[in-house]
N, C-alpha and C positions, 0 to 999 in steps of 0.2 A: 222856596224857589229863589228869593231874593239873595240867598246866602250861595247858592249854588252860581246865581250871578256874579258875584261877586271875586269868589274862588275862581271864577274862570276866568277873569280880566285877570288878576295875578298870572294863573300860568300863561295866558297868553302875553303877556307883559314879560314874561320869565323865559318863555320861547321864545320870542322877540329879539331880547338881547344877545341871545346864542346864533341865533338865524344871522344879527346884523353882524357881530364877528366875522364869522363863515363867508358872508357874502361881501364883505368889503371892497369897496371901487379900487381901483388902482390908477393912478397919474401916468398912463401909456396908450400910444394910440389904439389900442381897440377897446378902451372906457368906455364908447357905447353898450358893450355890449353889458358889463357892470350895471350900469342903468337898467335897461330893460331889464335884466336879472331882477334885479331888487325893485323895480318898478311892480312887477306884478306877485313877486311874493309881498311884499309889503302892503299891497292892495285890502288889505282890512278881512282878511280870512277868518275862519271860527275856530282852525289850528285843534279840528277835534281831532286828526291821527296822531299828532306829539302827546296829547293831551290825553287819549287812551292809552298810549303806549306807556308815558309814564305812571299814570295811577294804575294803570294794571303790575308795571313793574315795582311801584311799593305797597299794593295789593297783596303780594306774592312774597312778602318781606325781604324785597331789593333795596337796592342804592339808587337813587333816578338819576344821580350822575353817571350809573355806568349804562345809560339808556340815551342821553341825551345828544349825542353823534348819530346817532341812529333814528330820534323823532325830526331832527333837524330835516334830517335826506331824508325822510318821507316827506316830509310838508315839500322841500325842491322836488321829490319826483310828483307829487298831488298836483304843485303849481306849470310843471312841466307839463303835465296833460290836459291841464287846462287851456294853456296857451294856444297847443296845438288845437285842442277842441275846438276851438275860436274860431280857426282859419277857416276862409273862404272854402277850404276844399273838404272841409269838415260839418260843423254846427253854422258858421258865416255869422257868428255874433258880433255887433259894434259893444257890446255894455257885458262889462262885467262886475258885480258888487258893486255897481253906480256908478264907474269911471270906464272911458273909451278903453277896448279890450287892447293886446300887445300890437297887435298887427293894424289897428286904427293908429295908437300912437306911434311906433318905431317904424312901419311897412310889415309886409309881410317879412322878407327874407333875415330881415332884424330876428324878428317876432319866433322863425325858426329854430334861427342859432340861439338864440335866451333858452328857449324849450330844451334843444340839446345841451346845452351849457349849465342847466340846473340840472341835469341827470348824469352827463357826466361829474358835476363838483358833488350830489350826492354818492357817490360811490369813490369819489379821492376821501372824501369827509368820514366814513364810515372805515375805508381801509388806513386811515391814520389811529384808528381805536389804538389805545395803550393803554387800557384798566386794567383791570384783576383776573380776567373771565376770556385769554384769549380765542379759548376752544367754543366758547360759546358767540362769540363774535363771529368768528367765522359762518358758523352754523345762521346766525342772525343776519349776517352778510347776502346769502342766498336765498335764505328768505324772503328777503326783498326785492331779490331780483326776480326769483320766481314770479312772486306776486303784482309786481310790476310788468311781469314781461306775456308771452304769447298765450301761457296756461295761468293768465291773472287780467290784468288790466289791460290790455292791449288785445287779448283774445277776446275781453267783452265788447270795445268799441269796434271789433271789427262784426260783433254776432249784431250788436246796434245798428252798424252801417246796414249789412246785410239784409236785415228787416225789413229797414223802411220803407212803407207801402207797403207792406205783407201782413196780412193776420195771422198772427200766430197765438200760441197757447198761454197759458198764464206758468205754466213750467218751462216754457221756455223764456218766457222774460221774466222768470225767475234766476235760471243758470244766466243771463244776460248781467242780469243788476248783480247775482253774485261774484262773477268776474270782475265786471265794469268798474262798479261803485265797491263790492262788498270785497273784493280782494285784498286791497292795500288798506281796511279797515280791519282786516280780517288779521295781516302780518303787522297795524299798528300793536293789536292786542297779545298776539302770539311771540311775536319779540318781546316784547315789554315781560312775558311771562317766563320767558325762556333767559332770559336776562336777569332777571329779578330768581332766576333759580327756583323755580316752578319742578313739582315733578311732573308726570305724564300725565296723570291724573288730574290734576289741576291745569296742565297746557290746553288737555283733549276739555274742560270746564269751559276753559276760556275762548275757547277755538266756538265754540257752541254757542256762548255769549255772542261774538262775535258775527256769527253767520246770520243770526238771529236781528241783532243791532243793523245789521248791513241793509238788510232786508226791509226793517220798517223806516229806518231813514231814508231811503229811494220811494217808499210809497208814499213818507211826505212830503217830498219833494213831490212826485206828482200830482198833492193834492197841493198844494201850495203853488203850484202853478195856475191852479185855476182858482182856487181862492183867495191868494196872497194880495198884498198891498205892492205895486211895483217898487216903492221907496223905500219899503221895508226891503224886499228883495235885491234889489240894486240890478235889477232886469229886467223887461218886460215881461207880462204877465200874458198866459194865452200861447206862447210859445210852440208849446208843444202839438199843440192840436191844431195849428197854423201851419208844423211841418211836417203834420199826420204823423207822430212818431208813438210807440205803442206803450202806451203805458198801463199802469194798476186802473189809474181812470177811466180809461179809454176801454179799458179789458170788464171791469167789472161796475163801475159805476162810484161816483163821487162817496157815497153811503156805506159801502159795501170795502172801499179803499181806507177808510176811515176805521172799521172797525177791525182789516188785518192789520192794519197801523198797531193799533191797540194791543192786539191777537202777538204779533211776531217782538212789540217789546216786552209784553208779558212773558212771552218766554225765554228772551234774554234774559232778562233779572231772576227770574228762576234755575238757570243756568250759576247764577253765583251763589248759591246757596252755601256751598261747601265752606264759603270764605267768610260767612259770619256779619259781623259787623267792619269785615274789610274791607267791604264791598260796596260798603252806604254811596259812598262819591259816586262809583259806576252807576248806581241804581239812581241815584238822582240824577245823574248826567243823563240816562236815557228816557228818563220821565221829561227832563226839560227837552231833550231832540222830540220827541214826538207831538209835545205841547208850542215846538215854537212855532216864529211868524215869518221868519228868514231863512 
């Protein structure tokens, strides 16, 4: 586990320097908004949708440079819906990852335009692709929008909203966190394979992975809500059942969440079988999401 840690501060170290490129300030009057931009992605993230996307794309005996325009704008559209999440008219969070959220430090209407301004520069950032693989850029292009957009991420915070206070079923906050949370986890992996030159076979492999991975990382998020350390989390802790909101917790019990945890990575990693020993990274990567403390 320790070496798994270790590899992952490199590529986050290695994301990093591509993010800070992309996002650089500019010496003109609307610099604020530069700041806020890079204020909250630089925020100390765990950078796991780049970080799928590229090991799935030399998984799949790719280039990770012809992936890396593309993990970039996902980390901006991941950091963009978080911002938004924040707001008053959303989650109403002060703290994120330790530090006052976008809209504590800049105001709200800052806080907005950063949100839209990381979404629109991931989509300038991706349509500047000029590698090898145009026809596949494109295709990886939409990808992300989909998955970002009404039938992905933005469909699940709005089935989220919808809920709150409702009981509902564990198949439905299921489709929920697969939208929400597992959508744009779902297109880190599937670009990364589609990219890296995957056939169908291996995409629909990866696509599986994926669904799978999405799913037990939102269940320990739920459980880590009630059992985490706040320091470790960089949030308070109790959250969710403070704003009655439905989780694997809440639906089946601390015990019970613990063991689909277990249940839904297990069959991620079985999902890569196909790939042998190419796969080791993924399989340790989702042994350490399911074992961690943040």
């Amino acid at each position: 586990m320790n070496n798994i840690k270790e590899l992952l501060k490199e590529q986050i170290k290695f994301t990093d320097g591509y993010l800070d490129k992309y996002l650089a300030e500019k010496d003109n009057p609307q610099n604020i908004i530069y700041k806020a931009m890079r204020y909250s992605v630089f925020a100390g993230g765990k950078r796991l949708r780049p970080i799928l996307m590229m090991n799935t794309c030399k998984m799949c005996g790719g280039d990770v440079n012809e992936v890396i325009p593309f993990a970039c704008a996902l980390e901006m559209i991941h950091t963009y819906s978080l911002i938004h999440d924040d707001l008053p008219a959303m989650d109403n969070d002060d703290l994120r990852r330790g530090m006052p959220t976008s809209h504590i430090k800049f105001g709200e209407a800052t806080a907005i335009l950063a949100g839209d301004a990381l979404l629109n520069k991931a989509f300038e950032v991706v349509s500047q692709y000029n590698g090898n693989n145009p026809q596949r850029a494109i295709k990886a292009m939409n990808m992300l929008a989909v998955s970002s957009g009404t039938e992905g991420m933005i469909g699940g915070q709005i089935v989220d909203m919808e809920s709150e206070g409702k009981d509902i079923t564990l198949d439905e906050l299921k489709y929920l966190h697969l939208n929400k949370t597992g959508a744009i986890i779902r297109s880190a992996c599937t670009v990364g394979a589609l990219m890296g030159g995957a056939s169908d076979g291996e995409i629909k492999a990866v696509d599986e992975f994926a669904q799978n991975l999405g799913v037990a990382f939102q269940i320990q998020d739920d459980i880590l809500d009630v059992t985490g350390d706040e320091k470790e989390l960089g949030k308070p802790i109790g959250s969710d059942a403070e704003e009655n909101k439905n989780t694997y917790v809440k639906l089946v019990g601390l015990e019970k969440s613990k063991e689909l945890a277990k249940e839904y990575s297990e069959k991620a990693k079985k999902s890569l079988e196909m790939f042998g020993e190419k796969a080791e990274f993924l399989i340790n990567l989702t042994d350490y999401l399911i074992d961690r403390k943040f």
